[in-house]
Steps between C-alpha positions, in 0.01 A plus 500: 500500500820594340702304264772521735248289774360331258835381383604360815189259522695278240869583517711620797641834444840606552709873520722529261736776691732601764326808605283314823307823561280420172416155600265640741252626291443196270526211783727225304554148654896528376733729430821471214841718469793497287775684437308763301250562704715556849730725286178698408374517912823526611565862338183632603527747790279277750703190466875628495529496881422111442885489286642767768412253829614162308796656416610667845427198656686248234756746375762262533361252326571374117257740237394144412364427849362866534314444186329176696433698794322829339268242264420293813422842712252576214333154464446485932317883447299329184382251742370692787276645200368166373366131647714323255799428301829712391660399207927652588716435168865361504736703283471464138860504461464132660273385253755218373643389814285247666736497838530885510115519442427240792779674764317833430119360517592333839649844633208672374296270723726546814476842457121471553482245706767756715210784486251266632292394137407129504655356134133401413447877449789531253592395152793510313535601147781343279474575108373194351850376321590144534792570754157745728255229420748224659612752795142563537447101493749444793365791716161385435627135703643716774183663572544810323230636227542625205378706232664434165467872327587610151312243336413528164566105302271207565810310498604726860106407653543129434831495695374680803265268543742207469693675748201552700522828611238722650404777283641596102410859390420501124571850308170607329605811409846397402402255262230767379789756442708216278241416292370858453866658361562152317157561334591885390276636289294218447412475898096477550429641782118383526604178390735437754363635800298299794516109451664565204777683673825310454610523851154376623500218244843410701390515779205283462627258341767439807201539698294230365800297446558465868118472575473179318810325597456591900834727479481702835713789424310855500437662191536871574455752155734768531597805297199630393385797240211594533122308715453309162759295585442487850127366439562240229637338779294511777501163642856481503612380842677829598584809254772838570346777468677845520278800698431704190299205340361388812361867558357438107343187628392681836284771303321292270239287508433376179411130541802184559476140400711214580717481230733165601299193662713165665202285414508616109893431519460198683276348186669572202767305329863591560817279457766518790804653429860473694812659522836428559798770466588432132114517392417777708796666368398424107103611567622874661732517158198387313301809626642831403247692705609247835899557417518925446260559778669259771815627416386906468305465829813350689711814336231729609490362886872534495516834378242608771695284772849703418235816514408411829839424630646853353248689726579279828880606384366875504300476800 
């Protein structure tokens, strides 16, 4: 068996990409986007007539809506290639407006519901400020899902599940990337690799965190560097995966263990821990690593959205 099988006996495994002619070949349950990635599929020869049709048929439409439509065309084509979910991502620019972020998750969802995809098979992503978590909070009571993505503080996991909502993505290799250039010279690789890893040590300690308190939200590990990463977590209830580390996983079969265990969580001793705006606030100042990579992944999404809407403008 391959790690890549053998991984899915403990964790659900998710696509982390926009191209749905991969997913194929590895057989996730789920399937996430962002900006980034549709930018990337989008300029590839096989998927530009997907921009050409949205945009002759919704020409006269506002970019902003156009945007919606070509992101939603991608995430219906993801999910005639998988059994699952597709995570769609509101515009980072919205990322501190909780009403914007809420009218545009709800059109998101119309626009799927408009191609025929039942809302269980979609989730929204909202960056995990306070103003997304709240949004997120709200949709969440309408019926709506969400997945609460560039999450990198403790502080950001505990909120989410206050706010109940379905899924948070974690940044392993994010948080790896911080701590790495912060450590310079001095950075041990060995040392720091596997359960050691920064990012996994994040991630599991959100993940036994909800465990033992009963907290329902997902816990999806995202952002990944390399299958060490990927297998100090096995056991995690779902983890993103892009195609050129599950093809790693796919030709090895070097032995997996469980690495995260809801029974071992559910027996250790862990105080409770709550949020409300001005403490949430204080605890994302308090982390350094939480604060630049919140804000420099929200930049980054933007960046790619304007991208994205400068070759809809050219098309």
């Amino acid at each position: 068996m391959n790690q890549l099988d053998a991984l899915k006996q403990y964790t659900t495994v998710v696509a982390d990409t926009g191209d749905f002619r991969q997913l194929a070949q590895f057989r996730p349950q789920d399937a996430t986007t962002n900006p980034s990635l549709i930018l990337k599929a989008v300029q590839k020869p096989e998927y530009k007539h997907l921009a050409e049709e949205t945009l002759q048929r919704h020409h006269n439409e506002p970019l902003d809506e156009q945007m919606d439509r070509l992101i939603v065309r991608f995430g219906t084509e993801i999910l005639q290639h998988i059994p699952g979910r597709v995570s769609t991502e509101v515009d980072a620019r919205l990322s501190f407006d909780t009403d914007a972020t809420i009218a545009r998750g709800e059109r998101l969802i119309e626009l799927y519901q408009a191609a025929g995809v039942p809302i269980d098979r979609v989730l929204i992503k909202v960056a995990s400020t306070w103003e997304g978590i709240q949004a997120a909070a709200r949709l969440q009571q309408r019926g709506i899902n969400c997945n609460l993505t560039l999450l990198f503080s403790f502080c950001q996991a505990v909120a989410c599940g206050q706010a109940r909502v379905q899924l948070i993505s974690p940044f392993v290799g994010r948080i790896y990337d911080w701590y790495k250039k912060s450590a310079g010279s001095n950075w041990d690789e060995a040392a720091s690799s596997g359960a050691n890893d920064p990012g996994v040590k994040s991630v599991r300690q959100i993940f036994e965190y909800y465990k033992h308190f009963d907290i329902r939200t997902e816990v999806m590990g995202a952002s990944f560097r390399n299958t060490g990463q990927i297998l100090a977590l096995a056991g995690c209830d779902l983890l993103t995966i892009s195609p050129e580390l599950l093809a790693q996983l796919a030709a090895s079969e070097a032995p997996v263990q469980r690495a995260l265990d809801p029974a071992q969580a559910k027996a250790m001793k862990i105080a409770p821990v709550n949020y409300d705006e001005a403490q949430f606030r204080w605890a994302l100042n308090e982390d350094a690593m939480g604060t630049e990579k919140l804000s420099e992944g929200i930049r980054a999404f933007a960046v790619d959205a304007v991208k994205l809407e400068n070759l809809l403008k050219a098309i």
